[in-house]
PLY file of the C-alpha trace (Angstrom):
ply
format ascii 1.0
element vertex 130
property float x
property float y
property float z
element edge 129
property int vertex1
property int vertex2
end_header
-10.27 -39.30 0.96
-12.95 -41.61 0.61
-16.44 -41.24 0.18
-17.64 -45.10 1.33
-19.73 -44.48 -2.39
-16.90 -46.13 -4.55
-16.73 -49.53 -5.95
-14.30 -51.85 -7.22
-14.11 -51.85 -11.20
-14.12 -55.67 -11.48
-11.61 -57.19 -13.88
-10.86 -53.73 -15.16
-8.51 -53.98 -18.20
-6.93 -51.68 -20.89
-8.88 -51.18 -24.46
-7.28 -52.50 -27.21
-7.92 -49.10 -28.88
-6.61 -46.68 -26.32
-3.62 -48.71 -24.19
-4.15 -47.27 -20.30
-7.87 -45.91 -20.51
-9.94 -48.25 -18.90
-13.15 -50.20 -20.64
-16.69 -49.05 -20.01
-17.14 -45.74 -21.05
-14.97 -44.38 -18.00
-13.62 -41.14 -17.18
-10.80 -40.12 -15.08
-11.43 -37.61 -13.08
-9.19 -34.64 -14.79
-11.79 -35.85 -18.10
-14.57 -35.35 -16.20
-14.11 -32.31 -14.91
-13.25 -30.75 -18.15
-16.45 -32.17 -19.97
-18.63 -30.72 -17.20
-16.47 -27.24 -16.61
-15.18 -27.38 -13.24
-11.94 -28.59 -11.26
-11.32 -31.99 -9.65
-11.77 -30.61 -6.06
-15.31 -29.81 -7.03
-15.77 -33.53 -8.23
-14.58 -34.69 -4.52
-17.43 -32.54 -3.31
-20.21 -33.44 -5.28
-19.24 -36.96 -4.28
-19.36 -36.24 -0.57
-23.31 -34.89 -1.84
-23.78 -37.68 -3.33
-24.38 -36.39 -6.76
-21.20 -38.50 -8.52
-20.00 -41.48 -7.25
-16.69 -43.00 -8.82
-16.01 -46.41 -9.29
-12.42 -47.66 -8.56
-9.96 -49.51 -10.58
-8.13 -52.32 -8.67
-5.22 -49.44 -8.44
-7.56 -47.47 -6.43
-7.66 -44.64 -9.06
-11.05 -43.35 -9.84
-12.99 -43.14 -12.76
-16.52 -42.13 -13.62
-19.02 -43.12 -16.10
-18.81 -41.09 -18.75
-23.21 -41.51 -18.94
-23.33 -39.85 -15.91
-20.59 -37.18 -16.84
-22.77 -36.18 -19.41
-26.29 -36.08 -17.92
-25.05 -33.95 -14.96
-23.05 -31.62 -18.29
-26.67 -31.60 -19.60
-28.53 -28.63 -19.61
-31.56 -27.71 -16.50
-34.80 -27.69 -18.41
-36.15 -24.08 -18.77
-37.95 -22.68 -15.02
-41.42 -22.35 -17.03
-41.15 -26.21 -17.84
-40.07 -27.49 -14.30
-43.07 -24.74 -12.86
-45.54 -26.61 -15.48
-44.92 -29.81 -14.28
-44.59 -29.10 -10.77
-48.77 -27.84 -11.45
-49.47 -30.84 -13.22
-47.99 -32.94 -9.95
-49.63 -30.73 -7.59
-52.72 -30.79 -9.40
-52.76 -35.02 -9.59
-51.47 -35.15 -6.01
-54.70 -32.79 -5.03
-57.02 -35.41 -6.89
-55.61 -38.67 -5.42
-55.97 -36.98 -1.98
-52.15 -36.60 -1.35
-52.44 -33.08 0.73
-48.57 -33.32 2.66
-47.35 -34.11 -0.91
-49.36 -31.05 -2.66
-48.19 -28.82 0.03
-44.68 -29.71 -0.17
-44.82 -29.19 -4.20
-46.99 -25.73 -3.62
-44.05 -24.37 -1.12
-41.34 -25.89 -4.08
-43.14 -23.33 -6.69
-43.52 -20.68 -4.71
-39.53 -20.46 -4.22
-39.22 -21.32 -7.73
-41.66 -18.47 -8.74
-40.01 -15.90 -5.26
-36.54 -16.62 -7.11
-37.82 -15.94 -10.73
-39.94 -12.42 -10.00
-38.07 -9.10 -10.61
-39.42 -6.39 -8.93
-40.55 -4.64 -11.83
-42.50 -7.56 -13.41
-46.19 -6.02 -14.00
-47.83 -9.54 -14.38
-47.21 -9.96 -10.44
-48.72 -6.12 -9.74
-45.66 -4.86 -8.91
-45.02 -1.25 -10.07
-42.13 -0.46 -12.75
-39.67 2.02 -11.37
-39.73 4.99 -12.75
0 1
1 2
2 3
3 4
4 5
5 6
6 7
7 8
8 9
9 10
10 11
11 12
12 13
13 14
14 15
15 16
16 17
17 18
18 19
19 20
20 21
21 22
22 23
23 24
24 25
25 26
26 27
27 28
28 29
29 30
30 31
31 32
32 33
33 34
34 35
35 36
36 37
37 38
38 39
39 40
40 41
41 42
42 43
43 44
44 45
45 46
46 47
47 48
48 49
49 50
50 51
51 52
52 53
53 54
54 55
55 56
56 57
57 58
58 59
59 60
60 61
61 62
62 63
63 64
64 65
65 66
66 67
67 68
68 69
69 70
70 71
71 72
72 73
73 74
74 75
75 76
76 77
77 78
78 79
79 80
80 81
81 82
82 83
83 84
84 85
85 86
86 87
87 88
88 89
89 90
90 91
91 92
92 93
93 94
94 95
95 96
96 97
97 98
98 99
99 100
100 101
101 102
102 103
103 104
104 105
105 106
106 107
107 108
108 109
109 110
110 111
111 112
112 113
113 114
114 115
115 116
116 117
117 118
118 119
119 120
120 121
121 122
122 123
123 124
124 125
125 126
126 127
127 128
128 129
């Protein structure tokens, strides 16, 4: 199956340190879905979203770069950092007049903030259980 993402690894050639793994920091697939926890099937999908997009060696195998690999292995930044900056944007898209933009990023934190409240969190007025 193909995704009409790939490309062509041009000239693609064998390391002289590791005979049969290709040059560039590449990954086969089975190497990148160890390093990022999940099975090769999964890969396929998340290059049908668009999230990964293999390149292809003139075999037609696939391989990823192994940068990528790793920033989508890295870890989400913590909710109360992505809700700080989302104020920061909303607050600089309010000043420069941007109101479709500030709404958009006002109904992103409110799901962010929906998703994070427990129903026993007393900073939001809601009542413990007793």
């Amino acid at each position: 199956m193909t995704t009409g993402r790939e490309r062509t690894l041009p000239g693609a050639v064998d390391t002289p340190e590791e005979p049969g793994r290709p040059a560039g920091g590449l990954l086969t697939p089975s190497e990148a879905a160890h390093i990022l926890g999940v099975g090769t099937g999964t890969l396929l999908r998340w290059e049908g979203e668009g999230r990964l997009t293999p390149l292809r060696t003139p075999g037609g195998d696939r391989r990823y770069r192994r940068n990528r690999v790793l920033a989508l292995a890295a870890p989400a930044p913590p909710l109360e950092e992505v809700v700080a900056t989302l104020r920061q944007v909303h607050g600089r898209a309010l000043e420069i007049g941007a109101r479709e933009e500030a709404a958009e990023i006002a109904r992103l934190m409110a799901v962010l903030d929906a998703g994070h409240r427990t129903p026993a969190d007393p900073l939001r007025g809601d009542r413990r259980p007793s």
